[in-house]
Each structure stands twice: as structure tokens, then as C-alpha cells.
C-alpha positions in Angstrom: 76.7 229.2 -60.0 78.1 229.6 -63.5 81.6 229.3 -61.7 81.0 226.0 -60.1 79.4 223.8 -62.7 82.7 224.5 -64.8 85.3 223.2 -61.9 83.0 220.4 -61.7 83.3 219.6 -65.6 86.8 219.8 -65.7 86.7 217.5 -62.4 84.9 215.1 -64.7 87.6 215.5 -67.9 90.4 214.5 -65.3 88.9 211.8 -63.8 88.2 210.4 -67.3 91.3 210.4 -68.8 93.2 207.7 -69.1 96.9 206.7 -70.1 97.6 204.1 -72.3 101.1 203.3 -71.4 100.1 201.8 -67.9 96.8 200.2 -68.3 96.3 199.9 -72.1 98.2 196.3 -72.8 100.7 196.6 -75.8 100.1 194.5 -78.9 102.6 193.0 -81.0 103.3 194.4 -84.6 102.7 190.8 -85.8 100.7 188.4 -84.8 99.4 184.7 -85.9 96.4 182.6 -85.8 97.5 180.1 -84.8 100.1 180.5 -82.1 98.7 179.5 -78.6 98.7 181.9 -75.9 101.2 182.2 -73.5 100.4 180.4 -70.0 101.6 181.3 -66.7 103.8 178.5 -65.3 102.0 177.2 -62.0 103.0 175.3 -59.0 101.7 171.8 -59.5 103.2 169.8 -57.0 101.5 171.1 -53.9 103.7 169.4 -51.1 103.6 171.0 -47.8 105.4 169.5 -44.8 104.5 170.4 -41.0 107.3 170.6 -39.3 107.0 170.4 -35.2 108.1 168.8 -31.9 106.4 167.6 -28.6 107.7 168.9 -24.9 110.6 167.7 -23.8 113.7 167.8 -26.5 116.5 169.6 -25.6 118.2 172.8 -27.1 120.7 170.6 -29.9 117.0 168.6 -31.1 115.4 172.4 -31.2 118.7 173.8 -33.2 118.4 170.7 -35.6 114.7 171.5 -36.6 115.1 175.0 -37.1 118.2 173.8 -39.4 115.6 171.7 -41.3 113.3 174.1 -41.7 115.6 176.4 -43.5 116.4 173.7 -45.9 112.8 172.7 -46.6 110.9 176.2 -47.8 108.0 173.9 -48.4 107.4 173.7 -44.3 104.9 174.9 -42.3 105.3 175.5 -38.3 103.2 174.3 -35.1 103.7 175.3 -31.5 104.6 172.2 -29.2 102.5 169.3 -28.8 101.9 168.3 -25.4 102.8 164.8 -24.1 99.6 163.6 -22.9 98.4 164.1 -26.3 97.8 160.9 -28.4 99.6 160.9 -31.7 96.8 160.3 -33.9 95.9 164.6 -33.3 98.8 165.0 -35.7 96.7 164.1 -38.9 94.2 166.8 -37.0 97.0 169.2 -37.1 98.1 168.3 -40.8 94.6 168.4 -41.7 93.6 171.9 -40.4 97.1 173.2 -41.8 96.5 171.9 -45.4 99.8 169.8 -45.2 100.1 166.1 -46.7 102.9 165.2 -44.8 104.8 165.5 -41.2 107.7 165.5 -39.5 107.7 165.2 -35.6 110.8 165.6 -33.7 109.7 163.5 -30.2 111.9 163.9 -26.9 112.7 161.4 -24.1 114.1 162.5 -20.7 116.1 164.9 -22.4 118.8 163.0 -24.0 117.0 160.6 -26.9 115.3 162.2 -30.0 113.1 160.0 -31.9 112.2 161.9 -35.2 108.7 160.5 -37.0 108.0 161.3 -41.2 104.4 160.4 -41.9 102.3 160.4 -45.3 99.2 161.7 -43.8 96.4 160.9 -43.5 96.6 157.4 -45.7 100.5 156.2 -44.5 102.6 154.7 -44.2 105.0 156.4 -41.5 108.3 155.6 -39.8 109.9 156.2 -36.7 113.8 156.2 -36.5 116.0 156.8 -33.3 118.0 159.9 -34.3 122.1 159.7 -33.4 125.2 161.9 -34.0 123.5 165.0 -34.2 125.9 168.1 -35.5 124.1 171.3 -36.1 125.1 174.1 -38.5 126.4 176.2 -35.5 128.5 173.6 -34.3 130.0 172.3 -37.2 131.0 175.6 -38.9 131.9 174.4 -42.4 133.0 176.4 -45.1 130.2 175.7 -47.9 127.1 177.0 -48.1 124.0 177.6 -50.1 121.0 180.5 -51.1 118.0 179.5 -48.7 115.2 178.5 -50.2 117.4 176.8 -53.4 116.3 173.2 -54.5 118.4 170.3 -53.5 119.4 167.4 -55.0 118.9 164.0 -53.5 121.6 161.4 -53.8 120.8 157.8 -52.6 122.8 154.9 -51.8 122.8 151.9 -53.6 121.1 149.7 -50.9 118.0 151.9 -51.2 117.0 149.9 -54.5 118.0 146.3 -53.3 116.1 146.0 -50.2 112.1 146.7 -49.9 111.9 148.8 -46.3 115.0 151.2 -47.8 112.7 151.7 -51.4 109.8 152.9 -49.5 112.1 155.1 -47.1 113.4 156.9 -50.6 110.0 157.3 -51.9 109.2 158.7 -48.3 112.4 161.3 -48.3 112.1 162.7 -51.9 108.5 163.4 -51.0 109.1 164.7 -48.0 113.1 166.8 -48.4 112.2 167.4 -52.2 110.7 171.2 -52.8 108.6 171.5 -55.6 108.9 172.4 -58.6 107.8 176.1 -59.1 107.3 177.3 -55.3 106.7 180.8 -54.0 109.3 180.2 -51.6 111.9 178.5 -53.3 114.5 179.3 -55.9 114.4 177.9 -59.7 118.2 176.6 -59.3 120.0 173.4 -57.8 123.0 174.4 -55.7 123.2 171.7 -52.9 122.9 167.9 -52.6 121.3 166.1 -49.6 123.0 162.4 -49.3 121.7 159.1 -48.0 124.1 156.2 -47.3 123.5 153.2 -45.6 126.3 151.8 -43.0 126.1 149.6 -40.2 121.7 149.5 -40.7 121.4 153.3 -40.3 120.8 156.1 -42.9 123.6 158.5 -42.7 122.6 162.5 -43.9 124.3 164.8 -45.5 124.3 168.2 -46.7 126.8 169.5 -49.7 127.2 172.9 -51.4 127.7 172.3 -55.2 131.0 174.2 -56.0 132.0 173.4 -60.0 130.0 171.8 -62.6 133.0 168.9 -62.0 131.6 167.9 -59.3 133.6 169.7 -56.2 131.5 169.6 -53.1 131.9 171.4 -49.9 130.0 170.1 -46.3 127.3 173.0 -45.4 125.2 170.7 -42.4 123.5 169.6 -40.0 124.3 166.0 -40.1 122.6 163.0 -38.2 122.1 159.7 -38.3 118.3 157.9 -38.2 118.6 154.5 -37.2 115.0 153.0 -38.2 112.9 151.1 -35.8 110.0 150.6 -37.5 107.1 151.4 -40.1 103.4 151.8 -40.0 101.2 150.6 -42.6 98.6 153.9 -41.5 100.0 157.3 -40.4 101.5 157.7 -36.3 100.0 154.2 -35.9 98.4 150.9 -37.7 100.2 147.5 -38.0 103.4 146.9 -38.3 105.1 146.6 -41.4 108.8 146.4 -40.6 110.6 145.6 -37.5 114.2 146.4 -37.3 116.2 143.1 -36.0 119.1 145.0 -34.6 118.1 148.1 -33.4 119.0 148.7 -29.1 116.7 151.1 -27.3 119.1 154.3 -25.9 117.9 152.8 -22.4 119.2 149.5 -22.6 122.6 150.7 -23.7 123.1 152.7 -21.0 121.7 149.8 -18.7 124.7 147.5 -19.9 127.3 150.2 -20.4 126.5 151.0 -16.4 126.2 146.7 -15.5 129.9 146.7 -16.9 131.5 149.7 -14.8 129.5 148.2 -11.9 131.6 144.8 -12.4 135.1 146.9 -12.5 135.2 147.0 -8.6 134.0 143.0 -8.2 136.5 141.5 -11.1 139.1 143.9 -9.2 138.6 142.3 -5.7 138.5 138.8 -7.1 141.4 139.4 -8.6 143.2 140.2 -5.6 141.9 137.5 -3.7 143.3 135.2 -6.8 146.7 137.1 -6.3 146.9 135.7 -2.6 146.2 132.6 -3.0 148.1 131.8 -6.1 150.7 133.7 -4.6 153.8 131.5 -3.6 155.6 131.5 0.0 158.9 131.1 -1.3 160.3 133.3 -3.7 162.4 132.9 -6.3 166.1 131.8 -4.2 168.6 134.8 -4.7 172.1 133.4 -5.4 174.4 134.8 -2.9 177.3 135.3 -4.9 175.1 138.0 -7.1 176.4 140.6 -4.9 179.9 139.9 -4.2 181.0 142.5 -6.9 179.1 145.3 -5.6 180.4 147.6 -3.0 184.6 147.5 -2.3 186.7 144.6 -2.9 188.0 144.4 0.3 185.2 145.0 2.7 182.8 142.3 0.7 185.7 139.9 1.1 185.4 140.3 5.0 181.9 139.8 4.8 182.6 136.6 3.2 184.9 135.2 5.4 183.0 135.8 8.6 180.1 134.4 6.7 182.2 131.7 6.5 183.5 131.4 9.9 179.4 131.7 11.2 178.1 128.9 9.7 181.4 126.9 10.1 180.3 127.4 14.2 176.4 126.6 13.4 177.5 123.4 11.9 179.5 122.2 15.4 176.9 123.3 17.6 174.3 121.2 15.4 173.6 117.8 16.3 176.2 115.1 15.7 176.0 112.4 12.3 174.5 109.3 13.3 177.3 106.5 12.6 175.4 102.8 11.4 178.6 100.6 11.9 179.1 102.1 15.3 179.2 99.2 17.8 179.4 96.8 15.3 181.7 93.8 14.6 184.0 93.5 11.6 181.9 90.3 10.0 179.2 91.8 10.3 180.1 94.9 8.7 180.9 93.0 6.0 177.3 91.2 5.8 176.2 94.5 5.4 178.6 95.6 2.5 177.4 92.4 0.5 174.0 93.2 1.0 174.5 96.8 -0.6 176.3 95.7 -3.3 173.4 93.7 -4.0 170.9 95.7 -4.2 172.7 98.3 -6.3 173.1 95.5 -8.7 169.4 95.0 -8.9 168.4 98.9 -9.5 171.4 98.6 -12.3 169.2 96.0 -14.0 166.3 97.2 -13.3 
């Protein structure tokens, strides 16, 4: 028994000792009153961005959100919404994910991409008709970027002139902007997203940062959002802007197909134009044109029995019609006078 009680006690000594080098904290040599402690550095800006599409966009609109979510390491992912849904179970979504904002890429019979960014749950949102989409795959530029590295955002000048452009820049840096101090994301700038306005779309843009001079090099995707319009309330609410010029995809097709449907008609019109402005008589050849083609000699016999043919068409042809045939000399000269007469009124005349 004796034996037994002593492994336990030295059990006990092992168990007990401690080293200071791992959990004992190491104090300074010198240290003041005064001086305030140190604080950890924590992630304020909590934005978080759900990131998803509904059924029915094609492979390209599927490359070009998974290219956004690389950018943004402030997303968080959803599986597909069905179509039947209304879009009002988004804020649900973003509600039971802890997000404040969305982005929802929406399909239509597999060839237009309509791309929504929402401030949910209070608004406002906007829906733009996405065009020009070039992936990162398909472009293959040279520049790239660390993932998960903070971008900077470069806006065009219109952005601050016009009100419906001010709220869309508010909207982007909200929603492309990672936050300061993220898990996810790196404490360094090394990329610039740009937004330009031309022709009343918003062109994007993604640039590696290559010198401090300000040497950029293209890394992708790029697209184009031509806005249609914006909600006062998130996926819904009144109407706040209406784009004036913007064309649904459906009714550009529907004029580009009414014009190659009026190629055939404006082709037979024109050839029925053709025949009747068409003259009977063309232009009258001049039949001395030809008389130095060929051999001297045997275009010179052509001529002469030329010649000699219509010498013989002119005998057979009736005979001239004679007026002072059967006539007496006096009267012949009547008729004289009476010329002469009326060639001297046409002179004065």
C-alpha cells in the first residue's frame, strides 16, 4: 500500500507544475501609470453581401458571379432561387444570413442577365440590364492580384453631377468596398475597380496596381450595367428613377429581325422598279466603233456590201411622192410665192 500512495504523490507534483514561459504572461522591465493598455484592433464595419442567382442564367452569367465573389471576401453564398419565388424572400434570405446587402444575378431565356444590388431590408435597390460580359477565363490578361486584397474604387466624374449616379456610388462602395479589418481580407490596396459613365451605362473595370506611378495592368471580368430603374424599398416599392433611353434585349431583337425581314421585300420592289424604269432602246451603238477591229481588209468588205444592201433596200422601198407632179408652170409658181411668204413671216417672228 506504502508503494502506491507514493506514485500517486508524485502523480499529484506533476500534474501541479507549471511553466512559466508558456502560460505565465511576461511583464515589461518598465512600466507607467499612465500609459493606456493596448487594444485589439476590431472589425467595425460589419458589411456582408449575399451573393446568389435564380434558375435560368447561363454558364458565362455563372462564370461572372463566381469572378465576383473572389473579388468581394466580404460575400456570403445561397443555392439558386427558384423562379416562382417572389422577390421579396430575398430580404428573408439576407435576414436569416446576417447580410445587409444583396446582389442577385436574374436570368431570361438564357441569353439576358439582369443583375439587382439591394440595401436590405430598408432600400433603396436597383436593377440594371447587364451587357458585354468578359470573364476572367476569357480575357486572359496579364495583371493580377492576392485574393482577398482591398480595392480601390475610382469613379467617374458624372457620378457627382447627377442625383440617380450619386446614390449608385454610395450603393457600389457599400456594396464592392471590403472592410476595413476583415478575417478574410488582406490589410493592403493592390487593385482598383473603375466606374465610367458612356453612352448612359456604367462601364466596370478591374486593374492590378503595378508602380507607386501609377502603371496599371487589366486583371477582369468586365461588363457593362445599363440601369433601368431604382426602388425607393428593397426588390420592390415605388419608383424612384426611370431610365428614358434604356431598350428591353426583346425589343432589339424584334427590330433587328423586322429589318432582315424587309431585305427580301425592298429587293423585289426593287426589281420591279428596274423593269419598269428600264428603257426599250438602248443607248444607239455608232457603227463606225468597230471598223478598226479585226483585219483591214476583211472589215473593208463588210463595209462595202453593207453598202451595196441598203443601196438595194432603198430601190425596193416605196417611191418619193412628187407635189408639182401634174401641175402647170403658173401654178407652180403660185406656190413658190406662197413659200417664200411664209418663210418671211417665221423670220420675223
Amino acid at each position: 500500500m506504502g508503494k502506491k500512495s507514493l506514485k500517486r504523490k508524485k502523480e499529484q507534483e506533476k500534474v501541479s507544475v507549471v511553466k512559466p514561459e508558456e502560460d505565465m504572461e511576461v511583464i515589461p522591465a518598465k512600466r507607467f501609470s499612465d500609459e493606456p493598455p493596448i487594444k485589439r484592433e476590431r472589425w467595425t464595419n460589419r458589411q456582408r453581401v449575399l451573393v446568389f442567382a435564380s434558375r435560368g442564367i447561363n454558364h458565362r452569367d455563372r462564370h461572372l458571379m463566381e469572378d465576383l465573389k473572389c473579388l468581394m471576401p466580404h460575400h456570403r453564398t445561397e443555392s439558386k432561387m427558384e423562379r416562382q419565388k417572389n422577390l421579396q424572400v430575398v430580404n428573408e434570405i439576407c435576414e436569416s444570413k446576417n447580410c445587409n446587402k444583396a446582389v442577385l444575378f436574374e436570368g431570361r431565356k438564357k441569353r439576358d442577365l439582369y443583375m439587382w444590388f439591394s440595401n436590405v431590408p430598408t432600400g433603396p435597390s436597383v436593377k440594371f440590364l447587364v451587357e458585354n460580359i468578359y470573364t476572367m477565363g476569357e480575357l486572359k490578361l496579364t495583371g493580377n492580384c492576392l485574393k482577398g486584397s482591398r480595392p480601390i474604387l475610382s469613379f467617374d466624374e458624372n457620378f457627382t453631377t447627377n442625383p440617380h449616379y450619386a446614390l449608385l456610388k454610395e450603393l457600389f462602395t457599400q456594396i464592392f468596398g471590403v472592410p476595413n479589418q476583415h478575417p478574410k481580407s488582406k490589410p493592403f490596396f493592390d487593385h482598383v475597380y473603375t466606374f465610367s459613365v458612356l453612352d448612359n451605362r456604367i462601364w466596370f473595370r478591374n486593374f492590378q496596381i503595378l508602380t507607386e506611378d501609377g502603371g496599371l495592368a487589366e486583371i477582369g471580368p468586365r461588363f457593362v450595367l445599363n440601369p433601368v430603374k431604382i426602388f425607393s424599398q428593397s426588390f420592390g416599392g415605388e419608383t424612384l428613377w426611370d431610365n428614358p433611353f434604356y431598350i428591353s434585349p426583346a425589343k432589339y431583337r424584334q427590330t433587328i429581325n423586322k429589318k432582315a425581314g424587309g431585305k427580301y421585300i425592298n429587293r423585289v420592289q426593287q426589281k420591279v422598279a428596274q423593269k419598269v424604269n428600264k428603257p426599250e432602246i438602248s443607248y444607239a451603238m455608232n457603227p463606225l466603233d468597230d471598223i478598226f477591229k479585226g483585219e483591214a481588209l476583211e472589215r473593208a468588205k463588210e463595209l462595202e456590201e453593207n453598202e451595196v444592201e441598203g443601196l438595194s433596200t432603198k430601190t425596193t422601198g416605196e417611191e418619193s411622192v412628187d407635189p408639182f407632179k401634174g401641175k402647170s408652170p403658173a401654178e407652180i409658181r403660185n406656190l413658190e410665192k406662197k413659200a417664200i411668204k411664209n418663210f418671211q413671216k417665221l423670220a420675223k417672228k
